[in-house]
C-alpha positions in Angstrom: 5.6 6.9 -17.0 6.6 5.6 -13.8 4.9 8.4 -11.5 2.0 7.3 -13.6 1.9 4.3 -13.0 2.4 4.7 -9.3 -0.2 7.2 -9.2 -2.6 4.5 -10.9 -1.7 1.9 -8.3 -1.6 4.3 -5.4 -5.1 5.5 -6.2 -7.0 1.9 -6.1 -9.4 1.0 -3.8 -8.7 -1.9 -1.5 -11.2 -4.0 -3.5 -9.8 -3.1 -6.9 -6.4 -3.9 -5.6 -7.2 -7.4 -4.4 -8.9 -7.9 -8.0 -5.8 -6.7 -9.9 -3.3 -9.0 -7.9 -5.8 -11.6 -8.5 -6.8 -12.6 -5.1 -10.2 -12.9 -5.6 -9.6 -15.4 -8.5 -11.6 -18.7 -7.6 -8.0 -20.5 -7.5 -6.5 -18.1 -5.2 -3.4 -19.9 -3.0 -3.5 -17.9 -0.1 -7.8 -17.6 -0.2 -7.9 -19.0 3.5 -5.3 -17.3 4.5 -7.5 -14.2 3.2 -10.4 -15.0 4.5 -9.4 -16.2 7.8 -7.0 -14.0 9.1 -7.1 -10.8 7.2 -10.1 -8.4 7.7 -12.2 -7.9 5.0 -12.0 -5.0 2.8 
């Protein structure tokens, strides 16, 4: 299950991968740090 798992999380796109650790929830703590120092994906 694990190697599933991984495979699962390994095989996100960068976009999908922001959405699943919530960072593109309105609330987001770190949002400026996202938006102002990180490049966008």
């Amino acid at each position: 299950h694990v190697d599933a798992a991984l495979q699962w999380v390994l095989g996100l796109s960068p976009q999908d991968a922001l959405r699943k650790a919530g960072c593109l929830a309105e609330g987001f703590w770190l949002r400026d740090l996202l938006e102002n120092f990180w490049r966008p994906t």
